[in-house]
C-alpha positions in Angstrom: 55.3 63.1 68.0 58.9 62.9 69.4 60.7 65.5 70.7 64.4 65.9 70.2 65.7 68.1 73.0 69.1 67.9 72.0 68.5 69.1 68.3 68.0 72.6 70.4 70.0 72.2 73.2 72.1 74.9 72.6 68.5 77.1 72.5 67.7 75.6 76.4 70.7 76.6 77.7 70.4 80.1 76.6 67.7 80.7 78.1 68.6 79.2 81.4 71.4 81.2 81.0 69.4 84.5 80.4 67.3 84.0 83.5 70.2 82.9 85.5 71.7 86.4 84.4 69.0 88.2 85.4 69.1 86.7 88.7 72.8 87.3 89.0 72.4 90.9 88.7 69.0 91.3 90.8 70.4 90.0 93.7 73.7 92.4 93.0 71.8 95.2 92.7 69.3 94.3 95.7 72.8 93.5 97.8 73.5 97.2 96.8 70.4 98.6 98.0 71.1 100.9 101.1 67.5 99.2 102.3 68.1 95.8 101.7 72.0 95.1 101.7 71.3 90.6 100.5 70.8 89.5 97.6 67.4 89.3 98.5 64.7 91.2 101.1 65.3 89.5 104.2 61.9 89.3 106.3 61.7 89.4 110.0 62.7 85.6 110.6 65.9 86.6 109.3 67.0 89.9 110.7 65.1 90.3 114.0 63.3 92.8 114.9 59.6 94.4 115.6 56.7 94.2 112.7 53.9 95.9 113.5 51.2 96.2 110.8 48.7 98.5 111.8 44.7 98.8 109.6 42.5 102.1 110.0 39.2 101.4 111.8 36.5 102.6 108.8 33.6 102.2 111.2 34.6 105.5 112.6 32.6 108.6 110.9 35.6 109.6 108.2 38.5 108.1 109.9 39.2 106.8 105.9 38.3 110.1 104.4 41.8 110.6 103.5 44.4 107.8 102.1 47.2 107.4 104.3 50.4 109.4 103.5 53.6 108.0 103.6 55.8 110.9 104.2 53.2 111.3 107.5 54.5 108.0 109.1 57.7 108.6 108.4 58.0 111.9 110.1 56.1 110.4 113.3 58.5 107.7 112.9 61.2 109.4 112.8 60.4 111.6 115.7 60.0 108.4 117.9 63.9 107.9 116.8 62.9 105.2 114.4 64.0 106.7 111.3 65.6 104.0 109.9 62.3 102.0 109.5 61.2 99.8 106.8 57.6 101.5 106.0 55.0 100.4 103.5 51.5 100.9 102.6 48.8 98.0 102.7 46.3 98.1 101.1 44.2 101.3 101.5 44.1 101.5 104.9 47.0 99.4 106.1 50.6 101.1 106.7 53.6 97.8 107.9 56.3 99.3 110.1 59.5 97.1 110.3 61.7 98.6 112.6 63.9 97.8 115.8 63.2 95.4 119.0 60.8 97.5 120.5 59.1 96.8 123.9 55.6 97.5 125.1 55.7 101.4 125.9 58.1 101.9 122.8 55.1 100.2 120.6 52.2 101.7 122.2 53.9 105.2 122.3 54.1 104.5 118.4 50.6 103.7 117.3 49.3 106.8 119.6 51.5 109.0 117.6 50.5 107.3 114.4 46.7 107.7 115.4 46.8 111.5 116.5 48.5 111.6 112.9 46.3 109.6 110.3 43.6 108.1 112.1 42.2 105.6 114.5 43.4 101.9 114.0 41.2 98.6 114.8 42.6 96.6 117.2 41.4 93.7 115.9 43.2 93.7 112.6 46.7 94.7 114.6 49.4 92.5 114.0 52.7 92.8 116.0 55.4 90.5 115.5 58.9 90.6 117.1 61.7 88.1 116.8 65.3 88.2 118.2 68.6 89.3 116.5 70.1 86.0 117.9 67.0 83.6 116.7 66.8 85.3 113.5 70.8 85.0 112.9 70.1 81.5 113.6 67.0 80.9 111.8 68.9 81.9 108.4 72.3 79.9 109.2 69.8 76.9 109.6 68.7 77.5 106.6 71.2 77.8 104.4 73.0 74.6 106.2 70.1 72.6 105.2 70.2 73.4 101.8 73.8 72.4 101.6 73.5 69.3 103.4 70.2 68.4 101.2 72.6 69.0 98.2 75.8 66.7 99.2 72.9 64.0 100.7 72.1 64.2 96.9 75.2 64.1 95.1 76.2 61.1 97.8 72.6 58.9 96.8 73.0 59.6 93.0 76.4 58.9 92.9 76.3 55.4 94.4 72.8 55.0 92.3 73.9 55.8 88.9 77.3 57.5 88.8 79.5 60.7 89.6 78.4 62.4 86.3 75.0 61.8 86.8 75.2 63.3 90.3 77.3 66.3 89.1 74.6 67.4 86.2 71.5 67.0 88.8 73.1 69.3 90.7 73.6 71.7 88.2 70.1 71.3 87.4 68.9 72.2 90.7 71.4 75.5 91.2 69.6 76.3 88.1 66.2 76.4 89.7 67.0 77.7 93.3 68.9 80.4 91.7 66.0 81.4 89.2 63.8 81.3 91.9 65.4 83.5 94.1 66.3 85.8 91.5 62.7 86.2 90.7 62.0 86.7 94.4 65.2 89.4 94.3 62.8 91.3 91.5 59.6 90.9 93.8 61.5 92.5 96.7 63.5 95.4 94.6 59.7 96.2 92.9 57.2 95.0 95.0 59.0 95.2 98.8 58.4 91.3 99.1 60.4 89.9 101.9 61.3 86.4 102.6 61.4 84.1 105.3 62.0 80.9 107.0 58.8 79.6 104.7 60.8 80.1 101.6 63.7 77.9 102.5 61.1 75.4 103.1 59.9 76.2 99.7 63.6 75.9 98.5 64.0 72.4 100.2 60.3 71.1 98.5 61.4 72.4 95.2 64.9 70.7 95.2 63.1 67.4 96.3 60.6 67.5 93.7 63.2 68.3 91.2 65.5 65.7 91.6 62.6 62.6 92.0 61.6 64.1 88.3 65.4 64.1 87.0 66.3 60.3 88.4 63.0 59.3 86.8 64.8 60.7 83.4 68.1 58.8 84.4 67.1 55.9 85.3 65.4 55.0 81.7 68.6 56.2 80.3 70.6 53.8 82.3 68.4 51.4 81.4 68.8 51.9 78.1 72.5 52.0 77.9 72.4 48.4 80.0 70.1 47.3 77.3 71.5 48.5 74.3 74.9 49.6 74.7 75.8 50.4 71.0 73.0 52.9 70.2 74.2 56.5 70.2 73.8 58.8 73.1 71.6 61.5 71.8 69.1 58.7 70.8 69.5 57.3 73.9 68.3 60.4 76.1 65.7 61.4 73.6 64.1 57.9 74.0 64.5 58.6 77.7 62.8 61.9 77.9 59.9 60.9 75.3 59.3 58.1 77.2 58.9 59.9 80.2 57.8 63.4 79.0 53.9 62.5 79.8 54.5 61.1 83.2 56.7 64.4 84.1 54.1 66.8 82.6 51.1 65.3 84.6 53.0 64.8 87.8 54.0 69.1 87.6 50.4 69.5 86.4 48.4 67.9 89.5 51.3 69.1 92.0 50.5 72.6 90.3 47.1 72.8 90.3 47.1 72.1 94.2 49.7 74.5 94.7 47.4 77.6 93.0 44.6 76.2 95.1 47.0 77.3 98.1 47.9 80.2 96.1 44.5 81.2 95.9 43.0 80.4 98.6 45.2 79.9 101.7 45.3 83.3 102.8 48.6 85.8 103.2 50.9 83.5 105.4 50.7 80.8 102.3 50.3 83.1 99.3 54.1 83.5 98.9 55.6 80.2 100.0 53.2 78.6 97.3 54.4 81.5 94.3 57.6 80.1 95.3 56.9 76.4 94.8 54.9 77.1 91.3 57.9 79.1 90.6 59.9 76.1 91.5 58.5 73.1 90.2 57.7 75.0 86.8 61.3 75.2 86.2 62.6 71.9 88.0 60.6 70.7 85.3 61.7 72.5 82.8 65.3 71.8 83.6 65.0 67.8 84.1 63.9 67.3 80.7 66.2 70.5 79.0 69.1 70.6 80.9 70.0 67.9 83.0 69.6 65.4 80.5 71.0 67.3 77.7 74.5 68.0 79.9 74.6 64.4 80.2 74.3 63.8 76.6 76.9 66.7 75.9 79.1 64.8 78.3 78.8 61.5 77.5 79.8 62.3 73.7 83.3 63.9 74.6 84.0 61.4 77.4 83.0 57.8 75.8 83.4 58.3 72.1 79.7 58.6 70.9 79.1 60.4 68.0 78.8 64.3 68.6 75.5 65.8 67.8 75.9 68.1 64.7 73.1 70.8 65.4 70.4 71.6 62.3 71.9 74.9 61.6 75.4 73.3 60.8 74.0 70.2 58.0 72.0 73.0 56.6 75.4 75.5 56.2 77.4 72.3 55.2 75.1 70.9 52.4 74.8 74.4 51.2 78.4 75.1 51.1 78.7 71.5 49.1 75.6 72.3 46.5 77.5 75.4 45.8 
């Protein structure tokens, strides 16, 4: 069975556009959050601070009796001047305080007030994490000036590969999938309080990388192609291209997924959300090397070098009813 993307591409790029919406106004409406103020939740790599994530010890005789009440902590925290605290529940028995720098007295005089208040904690589940204003400032400029650097390294490669249009339509492609995938993790931070970190621009960098290697795959058969037979008609062109590499670009997601989940699943809370991020990721970069990187370039290619202009399904069927009438 062939598949003609470019019958429906008008269908594919409404619904990148509609999740690219979405993620638009998330990460508006997370950058208006009086909690959050970015597009999205910024974890402690990013903002600096002290993290203290604090479990109830249930081997004590009915130090669990009660679940753990929100407005509690706050008060204690607020009375330890920390009222401007980032405070969830984990769990049953778990509270996460994101607060301040804090130093040793400052901490410890927190978790005795916190104890007197809602119960004894285990010392062996404590976490505590603190990280600089400074490092975390930097931490997130490093970021974000590896992204751009990975993105004109691109448009540089495939340029001199293939040429400028080519380049110019990857890249489209892959703000499509960084921006769906942080707009998705915009709505897992404004409803679920997920924050990010310095792991997701990693995941960011991984996703771009696997999503261009599956796009040149695409436009390199189409370059072939037009070397080979340089008379046929775009749109056949690209549909030959994306057929012929359809199965190759559904196994390669399909094994690269099924390791990912295994991380998912199984490689405990440090990995859990970097991997959602890469099945996020290479879910759509997949999705938008075979529906929208290739069908731009076809779109292109038809106004630019005189091809003939694919007339969509919906416009023969008006036309020959119009004529029969």
């Amino acid at each position: 069975m062939k598949l003609n993307i470019n019958k429906s591409r008008s269908l594919w790029w409404s619904i990148s556009s509609a999740f690219i919406l979405i993620s638009l106004i998330s990460m508006a409406i997370s950058w208006q959050n009086p909690q959050i103020r970015a597009p999205l939740r910024p974890g402690l790599d990013f903002i600096g601070g002290t993290r203290l994530q604090l479990e109830r010890d249930c081997t004590q005789l009915g130090n669990c009796d009660q679940p753990i009440n929100i407005t509690t902590v706050r008060e204690v925290a607020q009375a330890q001047g920390l009222g401007d605290s980032s405070i969830q529940i984990v769990g049953d028995n778990g509270i996460s305080i994101r607060t301040k720098d804090l130093d040793v007295d400052q901490r410890t005089n927190l978790q005795t007030a916190l104890s007197e208040k809602i119960g004894i904690f285990d010392p062996q589940q404590n976490q505590i994490d603190t990280v600089g204003p400074t490092l975390g400032a930097e931490l997130f400029r490093s970021g974000i000036i590896a992204l751009i650097v990975s993105f004109i390294g691109i448009i540089i490669y495939l340029t001199f590969r293939f040429q400028l249009d080519y380049a110019l339509f990857a890249i489209v492609a892959l703000l499509h999938d960084v921006l769906i995938t942080a707009g998705l993790f915009s709505i897992f931070g404004l409803l679920l309080n997920l924050e990010v970190d310095s792991l997701f621009i990693v995941a960011l960098l991984t996703i771009i990388g696997f999503s261009v290697n599956d796009t040149v795959v695409i436009y390199d058969r189409i370059r072939e192609t037009i070397k080979v037979n340089p008379q046929q008609p775009i749109v056949e062109v690209v549909d030959d291209a994306v057929n012929q590499t359809l199965g190759r670009s559904i196994n390669t997601t399909l094994t690269t997924l099924l390791s990912v989940i295994a991380i998912f699943v199984f490689g405990g809370e440090t990995l859990r959300y970097f991997a959602l991020a890469l099945i996020i990721g290479f879910a759509i970069g997949s999705y938008s090397s075979i529906f929208v990187a290739s069908t731009l370039l076809t779109w292109w290619r038809e106004r630019t070098e005189k091809y003939p202009i694919l007339v969509s399904a919906e416009a023969i069927d008006t036309s020959t009813n119009s004529q029969d009438g």
